[in-house]
C-alpha positions in Angstrom: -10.9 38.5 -17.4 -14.5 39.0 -18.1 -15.4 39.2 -22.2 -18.8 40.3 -22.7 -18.4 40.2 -26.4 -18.2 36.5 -25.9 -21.6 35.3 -23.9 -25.0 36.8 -23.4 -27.2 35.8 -20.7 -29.4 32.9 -20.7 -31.8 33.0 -17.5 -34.3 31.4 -19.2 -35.0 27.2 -19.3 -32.9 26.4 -21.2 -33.6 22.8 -22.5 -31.0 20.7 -22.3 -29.0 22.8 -19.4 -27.0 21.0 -16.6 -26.4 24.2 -15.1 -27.5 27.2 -15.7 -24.5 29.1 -17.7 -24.4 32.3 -20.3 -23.8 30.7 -23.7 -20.8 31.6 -26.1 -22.5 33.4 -28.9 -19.8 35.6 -30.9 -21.3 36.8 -34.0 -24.3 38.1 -35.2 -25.2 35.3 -37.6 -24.6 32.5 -34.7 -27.1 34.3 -32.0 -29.6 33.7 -35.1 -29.1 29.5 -34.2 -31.4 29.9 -31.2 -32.9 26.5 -31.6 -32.2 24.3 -28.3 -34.4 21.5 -29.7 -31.5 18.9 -30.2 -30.0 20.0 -26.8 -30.9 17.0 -23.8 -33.0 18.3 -21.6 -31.4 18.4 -18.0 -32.8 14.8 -16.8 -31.5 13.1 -19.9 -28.3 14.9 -20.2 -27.5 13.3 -16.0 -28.1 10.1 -17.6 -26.1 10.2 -20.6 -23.3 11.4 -18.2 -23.2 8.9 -15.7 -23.4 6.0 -19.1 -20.7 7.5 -20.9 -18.5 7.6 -18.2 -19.3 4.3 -17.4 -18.8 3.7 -21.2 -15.3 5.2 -21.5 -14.4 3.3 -18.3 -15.4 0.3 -20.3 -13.6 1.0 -23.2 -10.3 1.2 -21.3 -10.9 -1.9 -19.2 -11.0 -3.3 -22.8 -8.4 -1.8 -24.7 -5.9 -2.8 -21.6 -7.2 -6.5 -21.8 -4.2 -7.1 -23.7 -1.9 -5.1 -23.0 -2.0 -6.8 -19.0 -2.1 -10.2 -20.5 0.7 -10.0 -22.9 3.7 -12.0 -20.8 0.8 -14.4 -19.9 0.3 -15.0 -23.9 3.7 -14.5 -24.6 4.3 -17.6 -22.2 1.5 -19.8 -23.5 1.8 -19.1 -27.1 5.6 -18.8 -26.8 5.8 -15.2 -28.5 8.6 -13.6 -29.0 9.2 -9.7 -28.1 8.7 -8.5 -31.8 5.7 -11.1 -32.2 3.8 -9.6 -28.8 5.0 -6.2 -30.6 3.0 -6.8 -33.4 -0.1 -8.1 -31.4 0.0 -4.8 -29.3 0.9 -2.6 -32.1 -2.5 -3.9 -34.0 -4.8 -2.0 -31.8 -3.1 1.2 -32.6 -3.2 1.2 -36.2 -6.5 0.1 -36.0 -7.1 3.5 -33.8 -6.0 5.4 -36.5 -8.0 4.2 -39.4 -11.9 5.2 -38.3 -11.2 8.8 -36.4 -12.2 10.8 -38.9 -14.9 8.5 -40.3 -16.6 7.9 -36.9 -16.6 11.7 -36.1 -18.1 12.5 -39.4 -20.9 9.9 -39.1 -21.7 11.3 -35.4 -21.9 14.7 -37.4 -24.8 13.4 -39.7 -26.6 10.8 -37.9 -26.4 11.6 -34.0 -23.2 10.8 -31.7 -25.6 8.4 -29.9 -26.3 6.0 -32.5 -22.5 5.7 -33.8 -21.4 4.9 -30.0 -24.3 2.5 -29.5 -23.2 0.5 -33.2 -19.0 0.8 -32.2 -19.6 -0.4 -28.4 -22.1 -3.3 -29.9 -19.1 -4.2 -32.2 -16.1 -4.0 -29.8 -17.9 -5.8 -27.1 -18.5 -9.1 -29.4 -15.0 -9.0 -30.2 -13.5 -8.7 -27.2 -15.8 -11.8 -25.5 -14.9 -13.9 -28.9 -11.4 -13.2 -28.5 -10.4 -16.3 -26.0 -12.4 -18.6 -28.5 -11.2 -17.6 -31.6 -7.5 -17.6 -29.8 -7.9 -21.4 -28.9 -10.1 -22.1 -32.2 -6.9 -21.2 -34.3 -3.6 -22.4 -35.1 -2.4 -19.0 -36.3 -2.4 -17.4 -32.9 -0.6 -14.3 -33.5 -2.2 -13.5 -36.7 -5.7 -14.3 -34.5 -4.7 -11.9 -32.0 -3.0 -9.2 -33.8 -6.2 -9.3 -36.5 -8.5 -9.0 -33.3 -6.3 -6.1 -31.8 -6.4 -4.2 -35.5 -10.5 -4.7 -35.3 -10.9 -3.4 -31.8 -8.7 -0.4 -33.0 -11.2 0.2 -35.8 -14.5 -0.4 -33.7 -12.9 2.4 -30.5 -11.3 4.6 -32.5 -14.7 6.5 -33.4 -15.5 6.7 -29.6 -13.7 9.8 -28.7 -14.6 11.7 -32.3 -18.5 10.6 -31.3 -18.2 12.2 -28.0 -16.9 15.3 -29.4 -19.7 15.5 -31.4 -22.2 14.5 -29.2 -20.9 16.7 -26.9 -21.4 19.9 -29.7 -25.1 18.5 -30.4 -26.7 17.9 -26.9 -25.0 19.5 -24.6 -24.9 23.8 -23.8 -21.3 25.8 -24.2 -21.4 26.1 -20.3 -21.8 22.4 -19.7 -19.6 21.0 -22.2 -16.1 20.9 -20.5 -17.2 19.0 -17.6 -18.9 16.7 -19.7 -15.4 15.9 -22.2 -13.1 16.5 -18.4 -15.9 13.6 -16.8 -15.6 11.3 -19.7 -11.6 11.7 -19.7 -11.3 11.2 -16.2 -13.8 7.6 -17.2 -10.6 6.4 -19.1 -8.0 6.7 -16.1 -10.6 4.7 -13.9 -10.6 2.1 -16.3 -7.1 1.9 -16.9 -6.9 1.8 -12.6 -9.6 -1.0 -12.7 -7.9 -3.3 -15.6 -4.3 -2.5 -14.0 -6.1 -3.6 -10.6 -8.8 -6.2 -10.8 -7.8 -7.7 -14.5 -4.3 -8.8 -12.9 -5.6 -10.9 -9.8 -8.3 -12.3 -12.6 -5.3 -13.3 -14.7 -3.3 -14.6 -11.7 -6.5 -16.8 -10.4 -9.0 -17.7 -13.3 -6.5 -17.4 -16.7 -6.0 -14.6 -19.4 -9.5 -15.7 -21.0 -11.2 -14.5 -17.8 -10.2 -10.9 -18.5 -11.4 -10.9 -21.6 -15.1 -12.7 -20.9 -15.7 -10.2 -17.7 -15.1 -6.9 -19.8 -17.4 -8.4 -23.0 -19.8 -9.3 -20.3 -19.9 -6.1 -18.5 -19.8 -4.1 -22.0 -22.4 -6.1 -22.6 -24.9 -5.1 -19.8 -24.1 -1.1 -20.5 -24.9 -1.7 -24.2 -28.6 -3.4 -23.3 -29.1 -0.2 -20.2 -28.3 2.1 -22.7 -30.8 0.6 -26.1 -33.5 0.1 -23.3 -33.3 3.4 -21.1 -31.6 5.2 -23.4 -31.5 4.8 -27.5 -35.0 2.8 -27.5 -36.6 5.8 -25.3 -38.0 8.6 -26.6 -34.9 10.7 -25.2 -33.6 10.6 -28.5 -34.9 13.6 -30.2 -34.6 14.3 -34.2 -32.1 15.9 -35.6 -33.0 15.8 -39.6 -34.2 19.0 -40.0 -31.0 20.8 -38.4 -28.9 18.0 -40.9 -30.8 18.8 -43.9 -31.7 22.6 -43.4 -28.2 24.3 -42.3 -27.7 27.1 -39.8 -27.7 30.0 -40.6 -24.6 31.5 -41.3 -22.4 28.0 -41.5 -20.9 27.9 -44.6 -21.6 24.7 -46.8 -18.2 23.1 -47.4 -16.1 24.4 -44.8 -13.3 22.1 -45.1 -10.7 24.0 -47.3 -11.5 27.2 -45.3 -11.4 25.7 -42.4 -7.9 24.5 -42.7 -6.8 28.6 -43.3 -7.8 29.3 -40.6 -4.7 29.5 -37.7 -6.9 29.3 -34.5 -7.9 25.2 -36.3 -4.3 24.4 -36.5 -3.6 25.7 -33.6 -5.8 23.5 -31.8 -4.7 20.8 -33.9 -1.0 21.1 -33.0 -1.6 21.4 -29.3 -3.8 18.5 -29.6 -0.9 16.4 -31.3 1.9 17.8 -28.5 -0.3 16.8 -25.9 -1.4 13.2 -27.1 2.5 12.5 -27.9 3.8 13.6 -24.5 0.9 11.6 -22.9 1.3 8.7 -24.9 5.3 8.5 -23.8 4.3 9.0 -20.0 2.2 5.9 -20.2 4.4 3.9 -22.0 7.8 4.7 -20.6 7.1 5.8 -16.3 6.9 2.0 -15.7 10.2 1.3 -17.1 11.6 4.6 -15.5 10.3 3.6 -11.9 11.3 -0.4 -12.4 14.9 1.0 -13.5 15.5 4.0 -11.3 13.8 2.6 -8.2 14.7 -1.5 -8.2 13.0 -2.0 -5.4 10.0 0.1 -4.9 6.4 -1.6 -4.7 5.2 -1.3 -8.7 1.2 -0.5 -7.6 2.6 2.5 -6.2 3.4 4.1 -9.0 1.3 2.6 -11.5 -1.9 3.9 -9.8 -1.2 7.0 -7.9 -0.8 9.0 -11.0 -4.0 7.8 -12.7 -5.6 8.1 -9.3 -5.3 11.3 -8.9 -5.8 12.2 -12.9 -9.6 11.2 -12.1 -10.4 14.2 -9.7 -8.4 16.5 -10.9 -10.0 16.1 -14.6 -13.5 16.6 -12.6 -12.8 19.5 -10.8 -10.9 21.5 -13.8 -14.2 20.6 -16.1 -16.2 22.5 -13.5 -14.1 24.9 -12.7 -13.9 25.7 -16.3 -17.3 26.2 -16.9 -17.7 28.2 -13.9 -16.0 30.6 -15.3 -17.7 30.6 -18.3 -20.8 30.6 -16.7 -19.7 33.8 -14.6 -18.6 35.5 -18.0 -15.0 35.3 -18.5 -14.2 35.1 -22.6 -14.0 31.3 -23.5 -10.9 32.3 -25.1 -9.0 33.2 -21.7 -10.9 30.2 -20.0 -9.4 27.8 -22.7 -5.5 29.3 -22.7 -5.4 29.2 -19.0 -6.5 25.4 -18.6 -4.7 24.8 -21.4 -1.4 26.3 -20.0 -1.8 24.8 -16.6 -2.3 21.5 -18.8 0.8 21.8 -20.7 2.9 24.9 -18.6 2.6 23.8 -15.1 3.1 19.9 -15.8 6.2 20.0 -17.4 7.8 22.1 -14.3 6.8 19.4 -12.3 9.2 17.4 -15.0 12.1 19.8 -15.0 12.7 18.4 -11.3 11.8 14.8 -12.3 14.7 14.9 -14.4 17.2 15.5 -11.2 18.4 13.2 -8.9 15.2 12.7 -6.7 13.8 9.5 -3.7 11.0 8.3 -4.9 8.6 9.6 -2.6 9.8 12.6 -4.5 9.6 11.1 -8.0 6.4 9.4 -7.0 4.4 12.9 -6.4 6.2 14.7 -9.4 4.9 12.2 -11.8 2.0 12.4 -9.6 1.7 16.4 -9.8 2.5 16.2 -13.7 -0.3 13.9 -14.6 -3.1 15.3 -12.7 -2.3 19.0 -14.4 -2.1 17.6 -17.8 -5.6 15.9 -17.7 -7.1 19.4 -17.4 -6.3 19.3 -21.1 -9.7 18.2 -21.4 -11.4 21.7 -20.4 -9.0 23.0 -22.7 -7.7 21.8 -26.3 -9.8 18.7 -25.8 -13.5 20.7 -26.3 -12.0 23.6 -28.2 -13.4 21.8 -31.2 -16.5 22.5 -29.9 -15.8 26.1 -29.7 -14.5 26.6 -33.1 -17.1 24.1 -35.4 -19.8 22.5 -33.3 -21.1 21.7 -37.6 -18.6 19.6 -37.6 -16.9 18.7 -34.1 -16.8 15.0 -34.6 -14.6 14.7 -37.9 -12.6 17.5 -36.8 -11.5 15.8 -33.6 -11.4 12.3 -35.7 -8.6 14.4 -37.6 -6.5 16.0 -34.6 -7.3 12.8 -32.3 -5.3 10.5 -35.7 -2.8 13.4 -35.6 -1.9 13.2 -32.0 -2.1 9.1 -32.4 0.4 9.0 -35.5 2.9 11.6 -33.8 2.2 9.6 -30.2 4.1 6.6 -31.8 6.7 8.3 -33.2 7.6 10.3 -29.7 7.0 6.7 -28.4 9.7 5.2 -30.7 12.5 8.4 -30.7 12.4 8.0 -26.8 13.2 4.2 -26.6 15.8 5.6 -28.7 17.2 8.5 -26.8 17.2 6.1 -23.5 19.5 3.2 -25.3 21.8 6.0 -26.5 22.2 8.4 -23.8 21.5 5.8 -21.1 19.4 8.8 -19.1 16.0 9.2 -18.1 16.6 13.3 -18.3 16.9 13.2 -22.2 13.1 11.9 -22.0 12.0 14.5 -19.9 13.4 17.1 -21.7 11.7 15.7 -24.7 8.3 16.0 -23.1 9.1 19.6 -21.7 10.0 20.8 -25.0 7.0 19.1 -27.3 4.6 20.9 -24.1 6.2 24.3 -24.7 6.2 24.2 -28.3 2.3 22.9 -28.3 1.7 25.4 -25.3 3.2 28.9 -27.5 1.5 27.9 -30.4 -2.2 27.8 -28.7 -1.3 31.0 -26.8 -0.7 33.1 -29.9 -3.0 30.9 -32.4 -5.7 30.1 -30.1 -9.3 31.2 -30.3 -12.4 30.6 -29.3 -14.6 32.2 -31.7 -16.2 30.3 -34.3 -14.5 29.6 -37.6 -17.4 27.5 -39.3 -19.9 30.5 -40.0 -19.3 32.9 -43.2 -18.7 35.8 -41.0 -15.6 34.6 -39.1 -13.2 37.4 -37.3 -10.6 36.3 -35.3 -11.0 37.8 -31.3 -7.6 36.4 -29.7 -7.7 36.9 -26.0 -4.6 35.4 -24.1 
């Protein structure tokens, strides 16, 4: 449905504009912030998309490094399960710590320069890894220590993206931007799964890790020579130091009132937790259920077809923003089909199905869920592009924290029930409780400027 209370024609050059879209202004006060002059003009804004997506694709390639090596390591270093535990577990509190840190700093000093420092960081680590592994007679302490750091360094990525996203980039443009950076992380997950595993079988475990510091290292020096050392990057201090007009000072303990923020933020967390079981736990479901089925069948499909499907609901998304329907009806709808429609793809998983069947469920599921990006994902954008980054810091360590514990309690439900339906049912339940609480909570209106009214469109 069309919202004309929500957008207002933009025909003009807008700088900065991928497309050409109407842009969300609610209130009064925020069509007074009519300054484009930190928005990337429509050349730099390409390139900055095709490096971050390269970037995210990175980021995954490295962040799997270990997880695909771990029997390798376990068999060298002669770890035991709890000790290869503890050296996956690392990255993940690490993740945890700088969410809300990273996003702030994005907030104040420009996503760009916070993503350039982090990748810089992560990048050394990961190359030093194999030497500082070999260098060391504490192995696991080595390893688990360089996991926690890599945690740390990544875990402002997503937070810094957010807030990039909220600086640079138009209302109309911004969920294919977040769906095109998502769908970066499922390609690099295919790549490490793919390429890292004949490295490890033909060149050792230390080869992984060289190639993805090496190529890491080639995006950072494209990016600081095209990119950061430009003059693409336009200043930003006088929007810092001189705020908008009509965005209240310290926002955070209203901000936190406010049900269409948590909202968002419990979505966010229902999502994240129900993702984070799918990716731990479908291996194990397809190695148990299906004995003898070919295991890079169903450890890429999924991901493979996450990639497009992320794409296309990013554009179709801000199509329909761009043709005027409310942003609050745009938002709901992805979101449902995100959280709705993939968990009835789940209700059948959790029959007796072939696995041609069971393959294309799980497919199905996963490539409706990562339209979750044009929805909860850049809502944070929508309610407080002041402070994007730290806000998604927050919800990202949210969804992280409860991520592990859904991880955990499903381990548990499958040793006590001894069936994969329990799981399922988990998942359904976490989507529809996430799903009814952004349908009746949900907004897209602002909540950063002094002048908030809720407009709930469903």
């Amino acid at each position: 449905m069309a919202g004309d209370h929500t957008s207002i024609d933009n025909k003009g050059d807008v700088n900065g504009c991928l497309q050409e879209p109407r842009v969300y202004r609610p209130t009064a006060s925020a069509r007074k912030d009519s300054g484009n002059k930190d928005l990337w003009p429509r050349p730099v804004a390409q390139k900055w998309m095709v490096m971050l997506f390269i970037g995210t694709c990175l980021l995954y390639c490295a962040r799997m490094a270990m997880p695909i090596c771990a029997v390798t390591l376990a068999v060298v270093f002669q770890w035991s399960k709890i000790d290869s535990g503890l050296a996956l577990g690392g990255f993940f509190w690490g993740y945890c710590v700088t969410q809300v840190l990273g996003g702030h700093a994005s907030d104040k000093i420009g996503g760009e320069r916070v993503l350039f420092i982090s990748t810089v960081s992560w990048t050394l680590i990961t190359a030093a890894t194999p030497l500082l592994v070999h260098l060391s007679s504490h192995t696991l302490a080595v390893m688990t220590g360089a996991r926690f750091l890599m945690g740390v360094l990544q875990g402002v990525f997503f937070p810094s993206l957010a807030s990039l996203c909220s600086q640079r980039v138009v209302k109309g443009d911004q969920a294919f931007l977040m769906s095109a950076m998502h769908s970066g992380s499922a390609l690099g997950t295919l790549l490490a799964g793919g390429i890292g595993s004949l490295m490890l079988d033909r060149f050792g475990w230390e080869s992984v890790f060289y190639c993805t510091g090496f190529l890491s290292s080639l995006w950072t020096l494209v990016v600081w020579l095209y990119l950061i050392n430009g003059d693409v990057i336009l200043e930003q201090m006088d929007t810092k130091t001189n705020p908008q007009p009509g965005v209240s000072r310290t926002p955070w303990l209203s901000l936190f009132k406010k049900p269409p923020v948590w909202a968002m933020v419990v979505a966010h967390m229902c999502m994240c937790s129900t993702s984070f079981v799918l990716l731990s736990w479908l291996p194990t479901y397809f190695k148990e259920t299906f004995p003898h089925a070919q295991g890079w069948v169903y450890n890429v499909i999924p991901w493979a077809i996450a990639i497009p499907s992320a794409i296309c609901g990013g554009y179709f998304s801000d199509f329909l923003v761009s043709q005027g329907w409310s942003l609050p009806f745009v938002r709901k709808a992805t979101q449902f089909i995100a959280m709705g429609v993939s968990s009835m793809f789940l209700i059948i998983l959790a029959g007796s199905v072939s696995f041609p069947t069971a393959v294309t469920l799980v497919s199905m599921s996963v490539g409706t869920s990562s339209l979750s990006s044009s929805g909860v994902s850049v809502n944070v954008q929508d309610l407080t592009p002041s402070c994007a980054g730290a806000l998604y810091g927050f919800m990202n360590t949210m969804g992280a924290f409860s991520g592990l514990v859904l991880v955990s309690l499903s381990g548990y439900l499958i040793e006590v029930s001894h069936s994969w339906a329990t799981v399922f049912s988990l998942i359904i339940l976490v989507n529809t409780l996430g799903l009814v609480v952004f349908l009746i909570f949900g907004d897209a209106h602002r909540v950063d400027l002094e002048d908030y009214s809720p407009v709930n469109v469903i």
